[in-house]
C-alpha positions in Angstrom: -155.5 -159.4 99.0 -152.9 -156.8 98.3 -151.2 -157.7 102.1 -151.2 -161.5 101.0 -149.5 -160.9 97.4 -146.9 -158.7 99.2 -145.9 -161.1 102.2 -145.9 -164.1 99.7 -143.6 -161.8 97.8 -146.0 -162.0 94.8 -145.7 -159.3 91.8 -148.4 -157.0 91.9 -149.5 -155.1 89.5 -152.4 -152.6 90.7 -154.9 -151.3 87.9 -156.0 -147.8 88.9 -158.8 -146.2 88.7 -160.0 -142.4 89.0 -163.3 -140.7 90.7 -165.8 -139.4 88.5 -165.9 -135.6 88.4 -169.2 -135.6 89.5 -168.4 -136.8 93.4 -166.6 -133.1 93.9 -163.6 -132.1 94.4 -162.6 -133.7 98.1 -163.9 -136.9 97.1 -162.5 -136.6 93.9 -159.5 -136.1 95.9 -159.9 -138.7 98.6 -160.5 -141.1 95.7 -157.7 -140.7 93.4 -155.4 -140.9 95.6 -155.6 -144.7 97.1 -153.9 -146.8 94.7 -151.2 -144.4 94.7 -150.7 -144.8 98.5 -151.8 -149.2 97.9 -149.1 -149.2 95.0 -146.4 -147.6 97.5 -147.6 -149.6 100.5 -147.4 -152.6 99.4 -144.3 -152.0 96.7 -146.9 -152.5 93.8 -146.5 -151.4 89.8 -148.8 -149.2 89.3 -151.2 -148.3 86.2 -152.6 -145.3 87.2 -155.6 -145.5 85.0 -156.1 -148.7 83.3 -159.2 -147.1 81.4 -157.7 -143.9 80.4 -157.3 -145.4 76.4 -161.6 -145.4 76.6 -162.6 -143.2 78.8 -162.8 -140.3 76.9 -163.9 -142.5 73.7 -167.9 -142.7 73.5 -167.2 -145.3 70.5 -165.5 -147.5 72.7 -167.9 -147.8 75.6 -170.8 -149.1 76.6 -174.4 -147.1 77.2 -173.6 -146.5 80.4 -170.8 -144.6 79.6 -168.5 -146.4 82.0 -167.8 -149.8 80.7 -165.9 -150.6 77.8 -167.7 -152.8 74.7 -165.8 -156.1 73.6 -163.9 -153.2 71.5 -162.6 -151.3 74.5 -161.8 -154.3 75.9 -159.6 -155.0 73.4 -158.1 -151.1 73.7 -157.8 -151.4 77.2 -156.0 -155.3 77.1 -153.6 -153.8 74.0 -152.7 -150.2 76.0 -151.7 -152.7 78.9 -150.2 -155.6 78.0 -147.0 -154.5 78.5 -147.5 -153.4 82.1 -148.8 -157.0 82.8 -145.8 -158.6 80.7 -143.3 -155.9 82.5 -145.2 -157.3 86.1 -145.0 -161.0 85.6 -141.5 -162.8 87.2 -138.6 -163.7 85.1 -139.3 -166.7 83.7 -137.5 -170.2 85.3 
């Protein structure tokens, strides 16, 4: 997807995420650093952790402690929109 965007000379505006801790250290590694190395690859903005404004917010996700409720949504769409405004081409 990324390889279309680019040669189409689409914006693109890559939402990062991070490993859990609990994969260890190399994966950890490994992990975190791909959309890095996709945001420079393919000449992407880059957010390096879209759910950083929940993550550490039990309130704001769900049991599973990985997935944001409607209200983290709303956190997560608020702490972003100005990436995805800052992404978008100049208007014609």
């Amino acid at each position: 997807i990324l390889a279309e965007l680019h040669a189409r000379e689409i914006p693109i505006l890559l939402m990062g995420m991070r490993a859990p801790p609990n994969m260890g250290p190399k994966y950890q590694a490994e992990f975190d650093a791909i959309y890095p190395a996709l945001a420079r690859q393919f000449d992407a903005r880059l957010v390096p952790f879209f759910q950083a404004p929940v993550y550490d917010r039990p309130a704001l996700l769900q049991a599973d402690h990985v997935h944001p409720t409607s209200q983290g949504v709303a956190a997560l769409v608020a702490a972003t929109a100005d990436d995805v405004t800052g992404a978008l081409p100049p208007a014609k």
